[in-house]
Structures are given as structure tokens and as C-alpha cells.
C-alpha positions in Angstrom: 111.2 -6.0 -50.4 111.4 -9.2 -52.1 113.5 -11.9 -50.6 116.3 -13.6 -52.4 114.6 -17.0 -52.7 111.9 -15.0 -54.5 114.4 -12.9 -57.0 115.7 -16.9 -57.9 112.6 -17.9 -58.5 111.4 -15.2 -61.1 114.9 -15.5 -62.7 114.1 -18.7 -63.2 110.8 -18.2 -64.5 112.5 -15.7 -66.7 114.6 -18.0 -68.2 111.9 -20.6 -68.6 110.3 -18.3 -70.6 113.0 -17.4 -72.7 113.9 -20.7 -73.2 110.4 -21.8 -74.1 109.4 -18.8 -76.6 113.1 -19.3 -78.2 112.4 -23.5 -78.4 109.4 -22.6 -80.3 110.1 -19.3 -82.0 110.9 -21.2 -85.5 107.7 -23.1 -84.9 105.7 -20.1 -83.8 107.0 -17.5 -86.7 106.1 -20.3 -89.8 102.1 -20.7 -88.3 102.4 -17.2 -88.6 103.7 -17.0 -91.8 101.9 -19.7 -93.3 98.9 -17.2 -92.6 99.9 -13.8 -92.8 101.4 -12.9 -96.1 103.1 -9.5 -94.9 106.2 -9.9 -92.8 106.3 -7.1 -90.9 102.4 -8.0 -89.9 104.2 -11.6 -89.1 106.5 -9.7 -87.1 104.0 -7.9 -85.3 102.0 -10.9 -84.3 104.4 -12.5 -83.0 105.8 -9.8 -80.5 102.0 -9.2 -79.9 102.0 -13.2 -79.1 105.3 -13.3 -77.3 104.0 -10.5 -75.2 100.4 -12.1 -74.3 102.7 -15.7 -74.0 104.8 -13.7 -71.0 101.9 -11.6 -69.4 100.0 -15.4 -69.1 103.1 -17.3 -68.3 102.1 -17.7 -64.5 99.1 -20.1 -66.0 101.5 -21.9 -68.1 102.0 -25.4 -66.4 105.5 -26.4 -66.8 105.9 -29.8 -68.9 102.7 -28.6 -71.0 102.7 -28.2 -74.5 103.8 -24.5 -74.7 103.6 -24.5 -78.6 100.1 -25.6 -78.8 99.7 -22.7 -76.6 101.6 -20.2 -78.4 100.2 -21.4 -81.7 96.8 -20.8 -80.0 97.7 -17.1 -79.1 99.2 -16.5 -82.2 96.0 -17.8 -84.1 93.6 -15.5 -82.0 96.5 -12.2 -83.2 95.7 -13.6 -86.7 91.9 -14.1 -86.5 92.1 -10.5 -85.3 94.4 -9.0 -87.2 92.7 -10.6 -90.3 89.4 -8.5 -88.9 91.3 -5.8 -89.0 92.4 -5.6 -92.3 88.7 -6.8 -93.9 90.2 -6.4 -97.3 93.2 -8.6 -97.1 93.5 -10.9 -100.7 94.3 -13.9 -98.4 91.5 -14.9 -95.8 91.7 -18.8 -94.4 88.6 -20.2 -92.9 88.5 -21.5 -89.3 88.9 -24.9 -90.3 91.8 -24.3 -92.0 93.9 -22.6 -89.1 92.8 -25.3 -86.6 93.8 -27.9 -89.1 97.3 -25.9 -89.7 97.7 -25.4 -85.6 97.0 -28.9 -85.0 99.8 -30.3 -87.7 102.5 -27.9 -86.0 101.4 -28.9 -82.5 102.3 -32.2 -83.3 106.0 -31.2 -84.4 105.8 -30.6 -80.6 108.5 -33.8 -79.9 110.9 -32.5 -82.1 111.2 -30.1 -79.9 111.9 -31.7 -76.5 115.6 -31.5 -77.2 115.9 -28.1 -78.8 114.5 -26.7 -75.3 117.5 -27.7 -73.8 119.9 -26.9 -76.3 118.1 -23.1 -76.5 119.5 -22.7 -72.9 123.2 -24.0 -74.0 122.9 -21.5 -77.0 121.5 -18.5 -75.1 124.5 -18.7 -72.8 126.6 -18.7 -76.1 125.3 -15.1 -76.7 127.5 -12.0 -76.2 126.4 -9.5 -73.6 124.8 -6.7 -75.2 122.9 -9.1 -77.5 121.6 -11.9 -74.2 120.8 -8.0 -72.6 118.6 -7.2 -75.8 116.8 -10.8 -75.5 116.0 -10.2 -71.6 114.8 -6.2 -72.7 112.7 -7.7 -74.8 111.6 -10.9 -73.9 111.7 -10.9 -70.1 111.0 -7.3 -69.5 108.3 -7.3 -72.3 109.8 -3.9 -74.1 108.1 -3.5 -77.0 110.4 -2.9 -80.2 109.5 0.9 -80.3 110.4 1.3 -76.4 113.5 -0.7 -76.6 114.6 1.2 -79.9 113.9 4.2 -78.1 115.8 3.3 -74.4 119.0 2.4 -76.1 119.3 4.8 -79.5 118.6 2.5 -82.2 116.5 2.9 -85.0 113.3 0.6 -85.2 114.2 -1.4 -88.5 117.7 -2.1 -87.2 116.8 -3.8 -83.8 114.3 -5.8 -86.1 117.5 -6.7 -88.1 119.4 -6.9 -84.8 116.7 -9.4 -83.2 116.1 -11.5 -86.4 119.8 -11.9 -86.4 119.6 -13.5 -82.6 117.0 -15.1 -83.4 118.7 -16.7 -87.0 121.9 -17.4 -84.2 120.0 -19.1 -81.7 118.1 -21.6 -84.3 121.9 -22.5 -85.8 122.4 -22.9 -82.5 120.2 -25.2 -81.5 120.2 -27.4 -84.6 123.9 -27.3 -84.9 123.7 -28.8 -81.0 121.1 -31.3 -82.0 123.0 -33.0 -85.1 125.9 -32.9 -82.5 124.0 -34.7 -80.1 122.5 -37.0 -82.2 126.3 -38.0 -84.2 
């Protein structure tokens, strides 16, 4: 039985998390789509990412650069994914990702503030739709499984989660023109 100093503790990794992979989702999702010309294989690359991002987290050093990290991931899910599908029109060299990671990794300072904000913003979320985030996010519920456990079809909790998602980044620059006024 896990003591109570260790629950806080993951909770609080938890929400690191979250608060990281939402800080850099908007970052995370154009690399992907600068690459991957079909949304719903965007979409897939980065749950596939946001799921490799949480099963690694315990190597993440906090105060690292986690969007050069995600970046990273999400560029292996690409490379792959772009194996995969031999035959896709659009095909970027090596040189060409690495040179399109590294540009994004350095949007990394614009980010320092949106982390905090994210956690301001997450805290604006109703119930059921913070509950869907941790499912997802925290408890690494793929969007089949999660459809599945609470009744909704596939394409709506897409919809559902791209609407958080849209929420959270008004959020967070709403919060940050605020702050900077």
C-alpha cells in the first residue's frame, strides 16, 4: 500500500505532465502537421507521442526542454509512420525534419509562461471535461478505450478533445495578453 506522501507525489507528476504535454500541445501538433498531410494520421501521432512522452516521463528532468523532447518523439512516430505508408505523395528528407525540429525547439521561451498559465486554465475546466484530460492523459487511455469506458463514439471524443484542447490554448493566450497588458 502506497503511502500518502507517495499518492502526492505521483499527483503531482500527473499534473506536471499534463501541464507540460498541454504547454506544448500547439507546438507539438504544427511539427506534426507541417509533416503529415492527413489529420487523422496527425492525430494519431500525436496520442502515439503523448503516450511514449507519459510512459518516459520518469526520465524527463524537470526544467528540460520538454518540447525538444516531444518534438523528438513525435519525429521518430513520423519517420515511422512515413515507413509505413511507402507510397505517401509527401516524403521530407532527414535534413529537413531536423532542420524543422530545431526552428520549433527554439519557440521553446515562448513558452515558459504558457506552462504556467496551462495550470490556471486546466483548473478553469468543468468536471467531466478535466476527468476526460486525466483518462486520457494521465491514465494513458487510448481514444478507442476511453470511447469505449464511457459510451461515446470515437469521432465525437476526437471532437470532444480537440475542443479542450482549442479551450485550453484560448486559455492560455487569452492569460498571456492579460499578463503582459
Amino acid at each position: 500500500m502506497e503511502s500518502m506522501g507517495q499518492e502526492s507525489s505521483k499527483d503531482s507528476r500527473h499534473t506536471e505532465y499534463i501541464r507540460l504535454l498541454m504547454a506544448n500541445h500547439h507546438l507539438i501538433l504544427t511539427y506534426i502537421l507541417m509533416l503529415v498531410p492527413s489529420v487523422p494520421d496527425a492525430e494519431d501521432i500525436l496520442q502515439d507521442t503523448a503516450a511514449v512522452l507519459w510512459e518516459k516521463f520518469d526520465q524527463y528532468e524537470p526544467g528540460t526542454d520538454f518540447a525538444s523532447w516531444a518534438v523528438t518523439i513525435a519525429r521518430y512516430k513520423i519517420m515511422h509512420l512515413q515507413r509505413e505508408k511507402s507510397n505517401t505523395r509527401i516524403k521530407f528528407s532527414s535534413s529537413t525534419i531536423d532542420t524543422i525540429s530545431e526552428h520549433l525547439s527554439s519557440k521553446k521561451e515562448q513558452n515558459e509562461l504558457s506552462y504556467e498559465l496551462l495550470h490556471k486554465c486546466l483548473n478553469r475546466l468543468n468536471d467531466k471535461d478535466r476527468k476526460l484530460i486525466t483518462m486520457r492523459y494521465q491514465l494513458n487511455i487510448s481514444i478507442k478505450e476511453l470511447a469505449k469506458r464511457i459510451d461515446r463514439p470515437v469521432q465525437g471524443l476526437y471532437s470532444t478533445l480537440t475542443r479542450i484542447h482549442t479551450f485550453l490554448i484560448a486559455c492560455v493566450q487569452r492569460s498571456k495578453q492579460e499578463e503582459l497588458s
